[in-house]
C-alpha positions in Angstrom: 146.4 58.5 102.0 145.1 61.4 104.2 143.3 63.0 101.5 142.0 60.0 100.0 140.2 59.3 103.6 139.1 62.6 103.5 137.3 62.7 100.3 135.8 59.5 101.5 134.3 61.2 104.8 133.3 64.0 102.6 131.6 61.6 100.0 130.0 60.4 103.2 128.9 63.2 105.0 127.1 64.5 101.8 125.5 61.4 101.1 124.5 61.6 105.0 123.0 65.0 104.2 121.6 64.0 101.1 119.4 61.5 103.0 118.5 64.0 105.5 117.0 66.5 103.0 113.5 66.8 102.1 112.0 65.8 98.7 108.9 67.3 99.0 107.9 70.3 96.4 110.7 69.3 93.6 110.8 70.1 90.0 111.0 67.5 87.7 114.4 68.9 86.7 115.1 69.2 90.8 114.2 65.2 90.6 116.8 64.0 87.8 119.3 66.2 89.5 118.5 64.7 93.0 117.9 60.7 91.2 121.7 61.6 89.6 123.3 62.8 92.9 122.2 59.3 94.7 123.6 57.4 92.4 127.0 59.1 92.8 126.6 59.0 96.1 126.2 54.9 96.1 128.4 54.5 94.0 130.7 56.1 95.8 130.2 54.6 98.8 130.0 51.4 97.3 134.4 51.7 96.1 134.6 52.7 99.9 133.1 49.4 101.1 134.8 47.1 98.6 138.0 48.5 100.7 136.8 48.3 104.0 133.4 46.0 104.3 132.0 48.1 107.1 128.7 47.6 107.5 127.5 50.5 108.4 128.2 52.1 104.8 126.0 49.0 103.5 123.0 50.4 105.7 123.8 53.7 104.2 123.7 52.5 100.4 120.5 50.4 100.7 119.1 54.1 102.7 120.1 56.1 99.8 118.7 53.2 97.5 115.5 53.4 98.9 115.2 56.9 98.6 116.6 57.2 94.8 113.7 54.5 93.9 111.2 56.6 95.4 112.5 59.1 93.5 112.3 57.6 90.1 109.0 56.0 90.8 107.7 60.1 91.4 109.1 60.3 87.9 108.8 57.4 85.9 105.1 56.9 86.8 104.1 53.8 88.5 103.4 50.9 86.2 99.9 49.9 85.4 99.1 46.1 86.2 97.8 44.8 83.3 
């Protein structure tokens, strides 16, 4: 149980990090890597809050959600309106 509650601070604290870092000057491959990382790290987060429903991890995952969108939008290309 100890080192399950540790993994999940850990999972935390990187995704913490994650969200602090800049995105500015990345590689395309830098961006896949970076899109694939958020989504581990919501997902992730998202087993942690189906135990415990705090809702501070739900701020978190909708953080990281915004940022992975911005993300893919830098790499998908926006959609042209027809």
């Amino acid at each position: 149980m100890i080192i399950l509650k540790k993994m999940n601070m850990n999972i935390v604290q990187e995704a913490i990090d994650f969200e602090k870092s800049k995105m500015s000057n990345m590689s395309t491959s830098d961006r896949i890597n970076a899109s694939r990382e958020a989504k581990r790290f919501i997902l992730g987060i998202n087993e942690i809050y189906k135990e415990t429903n705090d809702p501070d991890l739900m701020e978190l995952m909708k953080r990281l959600t915004a940022k992975k969108k911005k993300i893919e939008v830098r790499l998908n290309g926006r959609p042209e309106a027809i």
